[in-house]
N, C-alpha and C positions, 0 to 999 in steps of 0.2 A: 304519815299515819304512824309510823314507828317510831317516830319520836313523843307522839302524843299519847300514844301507849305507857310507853318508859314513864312518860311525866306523871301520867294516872298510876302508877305505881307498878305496874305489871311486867311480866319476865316476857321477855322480845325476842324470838327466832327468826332471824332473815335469813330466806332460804335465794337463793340468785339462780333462777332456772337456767339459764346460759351461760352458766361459768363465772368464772371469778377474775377481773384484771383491775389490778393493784391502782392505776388511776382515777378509779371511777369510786372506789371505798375511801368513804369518810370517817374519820376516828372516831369518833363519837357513837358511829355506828358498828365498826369493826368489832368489838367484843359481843356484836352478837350474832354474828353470821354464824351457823350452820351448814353443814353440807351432807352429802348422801355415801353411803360406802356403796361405791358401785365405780367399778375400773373405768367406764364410761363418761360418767361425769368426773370424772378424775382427772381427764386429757384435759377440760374446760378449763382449768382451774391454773393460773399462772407457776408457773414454778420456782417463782422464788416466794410463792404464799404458800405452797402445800405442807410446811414444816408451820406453819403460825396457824390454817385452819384447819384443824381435826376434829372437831367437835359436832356430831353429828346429830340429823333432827331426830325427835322424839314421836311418841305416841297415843301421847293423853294430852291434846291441846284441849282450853274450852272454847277456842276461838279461830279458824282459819280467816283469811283474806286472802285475796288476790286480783288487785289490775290488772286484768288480761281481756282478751277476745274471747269470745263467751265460750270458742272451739274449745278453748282452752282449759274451760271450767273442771269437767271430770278429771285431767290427770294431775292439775295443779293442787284441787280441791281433794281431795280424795279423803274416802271416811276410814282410810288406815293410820291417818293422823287423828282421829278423832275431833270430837268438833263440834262447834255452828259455824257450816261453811256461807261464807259470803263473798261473791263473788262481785267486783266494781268494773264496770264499764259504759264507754259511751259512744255512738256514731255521728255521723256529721248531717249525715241524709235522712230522708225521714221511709225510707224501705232497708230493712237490716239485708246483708248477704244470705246468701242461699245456704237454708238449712239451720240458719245463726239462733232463731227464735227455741228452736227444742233445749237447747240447753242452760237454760232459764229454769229448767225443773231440775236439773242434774246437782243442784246445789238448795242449801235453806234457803238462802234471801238472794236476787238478785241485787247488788244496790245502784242507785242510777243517781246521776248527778244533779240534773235538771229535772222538772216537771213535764217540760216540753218533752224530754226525750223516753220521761214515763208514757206520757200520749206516744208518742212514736212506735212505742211499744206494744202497748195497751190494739194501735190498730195494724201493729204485725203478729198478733195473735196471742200476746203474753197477759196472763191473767193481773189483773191490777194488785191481786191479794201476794202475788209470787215476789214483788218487786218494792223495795222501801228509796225514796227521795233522801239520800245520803250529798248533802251540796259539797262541793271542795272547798277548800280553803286556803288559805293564805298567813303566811309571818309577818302581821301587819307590823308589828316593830322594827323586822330588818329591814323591808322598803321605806318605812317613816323614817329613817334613822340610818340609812344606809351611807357610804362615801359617797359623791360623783365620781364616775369615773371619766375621765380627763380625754376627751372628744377629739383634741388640735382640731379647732373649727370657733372663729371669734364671729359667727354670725349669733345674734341674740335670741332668734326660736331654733329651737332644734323639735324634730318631728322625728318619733323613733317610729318605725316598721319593723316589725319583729317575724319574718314572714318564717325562722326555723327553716325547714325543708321543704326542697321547691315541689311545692305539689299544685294542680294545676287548681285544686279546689281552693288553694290562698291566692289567687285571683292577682296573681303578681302584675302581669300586664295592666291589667284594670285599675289596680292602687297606683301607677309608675304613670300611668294616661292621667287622673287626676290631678297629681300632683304635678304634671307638666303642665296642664290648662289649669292650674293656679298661680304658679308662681316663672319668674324667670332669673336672670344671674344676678340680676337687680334690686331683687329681694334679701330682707337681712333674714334669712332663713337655709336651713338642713336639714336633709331630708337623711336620717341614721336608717340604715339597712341592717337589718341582722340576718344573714342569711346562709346554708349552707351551700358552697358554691361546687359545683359536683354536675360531673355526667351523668344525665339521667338514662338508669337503668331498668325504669319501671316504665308499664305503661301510664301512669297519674302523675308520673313526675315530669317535669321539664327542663329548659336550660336556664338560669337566670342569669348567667352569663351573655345568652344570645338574648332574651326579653333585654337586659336594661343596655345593649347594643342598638339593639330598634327604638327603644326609646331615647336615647343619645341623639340618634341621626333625626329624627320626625324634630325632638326639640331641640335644637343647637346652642339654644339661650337656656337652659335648664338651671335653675338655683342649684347650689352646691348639695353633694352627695358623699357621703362617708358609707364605705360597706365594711362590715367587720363579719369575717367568715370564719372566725377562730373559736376557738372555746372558749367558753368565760365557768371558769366555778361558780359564780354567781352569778344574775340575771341584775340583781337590786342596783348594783352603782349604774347599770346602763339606764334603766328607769330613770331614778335619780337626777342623770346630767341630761336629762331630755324634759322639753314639757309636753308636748303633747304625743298623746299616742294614736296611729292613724294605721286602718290594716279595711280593705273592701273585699274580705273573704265572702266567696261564696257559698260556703258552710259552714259551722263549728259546731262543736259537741257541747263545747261548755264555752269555752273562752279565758284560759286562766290567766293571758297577762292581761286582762282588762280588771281584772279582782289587783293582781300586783300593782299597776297604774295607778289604780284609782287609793290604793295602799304606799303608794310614792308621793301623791298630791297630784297627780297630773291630770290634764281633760284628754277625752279620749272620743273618739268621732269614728264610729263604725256602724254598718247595716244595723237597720231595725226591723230586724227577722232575728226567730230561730232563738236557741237555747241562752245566750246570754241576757235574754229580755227577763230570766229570770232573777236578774240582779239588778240589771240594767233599765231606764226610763228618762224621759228628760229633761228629768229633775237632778239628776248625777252622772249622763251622758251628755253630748251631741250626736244625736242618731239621723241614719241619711235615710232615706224612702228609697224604692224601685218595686220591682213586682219579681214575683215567683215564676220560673220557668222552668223548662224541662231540664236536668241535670244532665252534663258531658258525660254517656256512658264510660268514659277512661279516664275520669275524674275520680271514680269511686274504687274502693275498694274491697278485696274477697272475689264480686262478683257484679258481675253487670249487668242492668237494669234497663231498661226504657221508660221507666214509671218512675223513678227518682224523681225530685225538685230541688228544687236550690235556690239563692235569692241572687240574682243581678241589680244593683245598686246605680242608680241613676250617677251617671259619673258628673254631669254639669252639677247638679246639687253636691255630688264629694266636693269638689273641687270648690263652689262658691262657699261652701260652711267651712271648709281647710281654712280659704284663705280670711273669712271673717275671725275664726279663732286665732290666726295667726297676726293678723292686725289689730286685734282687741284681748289679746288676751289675758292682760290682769283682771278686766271687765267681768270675761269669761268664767274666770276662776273661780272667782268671787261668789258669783251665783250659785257653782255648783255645790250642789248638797254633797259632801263628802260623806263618808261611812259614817253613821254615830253608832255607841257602844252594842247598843241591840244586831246593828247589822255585822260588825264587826265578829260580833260574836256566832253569828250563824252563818257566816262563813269563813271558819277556822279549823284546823285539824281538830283541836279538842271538842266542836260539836261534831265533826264528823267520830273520831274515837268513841264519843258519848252514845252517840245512835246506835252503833254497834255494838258494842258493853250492851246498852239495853236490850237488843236483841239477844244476844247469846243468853244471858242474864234470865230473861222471859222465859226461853227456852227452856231451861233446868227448869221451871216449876211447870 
C-alpha cells in the first residue's frame, strides 16, 4: 500500500506499531518511517537505528490506514493524526471474535477485502454503508518475471504448499493425507513445504513437525518432500520454481498466494468455499468440493465459538484432481484462463491506493 502511495505521488509516513528491527526494513521504504517521542516506544526501536530514525509523526494527515484487528482500530486510528481514517481487515470464519464487530464505527470506512467477508460482516451486525470492498493486490510483474529459485530436486512437477504458520485452520494434515493418497516415490513429483517449523505455543497452532512425522509412517512410499522453514525476502522465486500450487485450508480471508500463483503462471487446486471465490472459479482455478461443517473451536482466533463453520474438502477428489494436474499438466495450463489486463488491474495495490484516495477525497467535499 505504501508503495502505491509514493507512486501516486503522495508523502508516506510509516509508522511500525511494535518497534523497529533493522532486518525486516526495506530501503526503499526506510526514508520514510516515522516514529513517536515517547521513552516507551523508544525501548522497541533497535539501537543501532535510533541515531538514523528521528523523525517523528505529524498531525494533519488527509489520510490514515491501517492492517490491523479491528481491536485495534481506535488507538492505531486515532483523530489526533487527523484524517480519513481507514481501517483494513479480514477473518477466516464467517462469526467475527467477541466484541470485534463495534469497532467498525470507531473509524470512517472499514475496508474489507473480499465480498464474501463484507457478507460475514454485514450478518455479524456491521452496517453495509460502514464498510467499502477494498480487494488486495499483487506485483504482477515481480511474480511474471521473478528468478526461480533453485529447489535441489530433479523431479519434473513440483507442488508448492505454502502452509506459513502451523495453524490448525491450514489444515496441514489434510493437505499431507492428499497428497499421500495421490502419489508415491515413484512418481516424478515434489511436494515444496513452506512452513514455519516451531513449537506450538497457542491453542490454534500445532506441531508440523509431529503432523508430517504421521504422515511419513502411514505413507512409507511417499513422493519426495522438500520443507523450507527459513525466511525468504521474497516469496516470488519460490512461486516461480514450482508449478502447481496446492493448500486444503479450512478457512481463508482472502488467499493471497493464490493472486501471486496465478501472477507466477502456475495452476493452483484449492477448496471451493469462502473468500477466494472472489477471484477464483473454474475457469482460472482447479477447485475441489466437500461441505461445510462446524469449525474446531481452537482453530479460531480471539475467541471461541460453537457457531463458526469452516469448509472440509473431500480429500479422495484433492487427491484424484492433484494427481490428474500432475499428469496432464501442460494440458492443464493451457486452458486455464490467466489474469487479463482488466483483472490484473483490480487486483493491484494501485486500485486498492485508488479506492482509498477516493474515499478520503469524497470526504473533504
Amino acid at each position: 500500500m505504501a508503495r502505491a502511495f509514493l507512486k501516486h505521488g503522495h508523502e508516506v509516513h510509516l509508522f511500525s506499531t511494535d518497534g523497529l528491527e533493522k532486518e525486516f526494513i526495506e530501503d526503499d521504504l526506510a526514508p520514510h518511517i516515522r516514529i513517536v517521542k515517547d521513552s516507551e516506544y523508544n525501548k522497541l526501536i533497535n539501537p543501532s537505528l535510533k541515531s538514523k530514525f528521528t523523525k517523528t509523526l505529524e498531525s494533519n494527515y488527509d489520510l490514515q490506514f491501517s492492517y490491523t484487528a479491528m481491536r485495534n482500530f481506535p488507538p492505531y486510528l486515532s483523530a489526533h493524526y487527523g484524517g480519513y481514517r481507514t481501517g483494513m481487515w479480514t477473518y477466516e470464519w464467517d462469526v467475527l471474535p467477541n466484541g470485534f464487530a463495534k469497532y467498525a464505527n470507531a473509524i470512517d470506512k472499514f475496508a474489507v477485502p473480499t465480498h464474501w467477508f463484507k457478507d460475514v460482516c454485514v450478518k455479524n451486525g456491521i452496517p453495509a454503508t460502514q464498510m467499502e470492498v477494498v480487494p488486495h493486490g499483487v506485483d504482477w510483474d515481480k511474480y511474471e518475471n521473478a528468478e526461480p529459485m533453485q529447489l535441489n530436486t530433479d523431479k519434473k512437477i513440483k507442488i508448492l504448499c505454502n502452509f506459513a504458520q502451523p495453524h490448525i485452520r491450514k489444515n496441514i494434515p489434510g493437505t499431507l493425507e492428499a497428497f499421500g493418497r495421490a502419489f508415491t516415490k515413484k512418481d516424478d513429483v515434489c511436494f515444496v513445504l513452506k512452513v514455519v517449523d516451531k513449537k506450538p505455543d497457542k491453542p490454534f497452532e500445532i506441531s508440523f513437525r509431529d503432523a508430517l512425522a504421521k504422515f511419513k509412517k502411514k505413507y512409507k512410499d511417499h513422493a519426495e518432500i522438500k520443507v523450507i522453514n527459513h525466511y525468504l525476502p521474497s516469496m516470488a522465486g519460490l512461486y516461480k520454481a514450482c508449478d502447481i500450487f496446492f493448500l486444503l485450508s479450512f478457512a481463508e480471508g482472502f488467499f493471497l498466494p493464490l493472486l501471486q500463483s496465478l501472477a507466477a503462471g502456475k495452476v493452483v487446486i484449492v477448496p471451493n468455499h469462502g473468500a477466494q471465490l472472489d477471484f477464483l472459479n473454474k475457469d482460472n482455478a482447479v477447485l475441489v468440493g466437500g461441505k461445510v461443517v462446524r469449525a474446531d473451536r481452537k482453530s479460531l482466533y480471539w475467541s471461541s465459538t460453537a457457531y463458526a463453520s469452516c469448509f472440509k474438502t473431500d480429500l479422495d477428489e484433492a487427491a484424484e484432481k492433484l494427481r490428474y494436474v500432475a499428469e496432464n499438466y501442460q494440458e492443464v495450463q493451457s486452458k486455464i484462463k490467466f489474469p487479463d489486463e482488466e483483472f490484473r488491474n483490480r487486483f493491484s495495490w494501485d486500485n486498492a491506493a485508488a479506492i482509498l484516495e477516493g474515499l478520503a477525497q469524497n470526504d473533504k467535499h
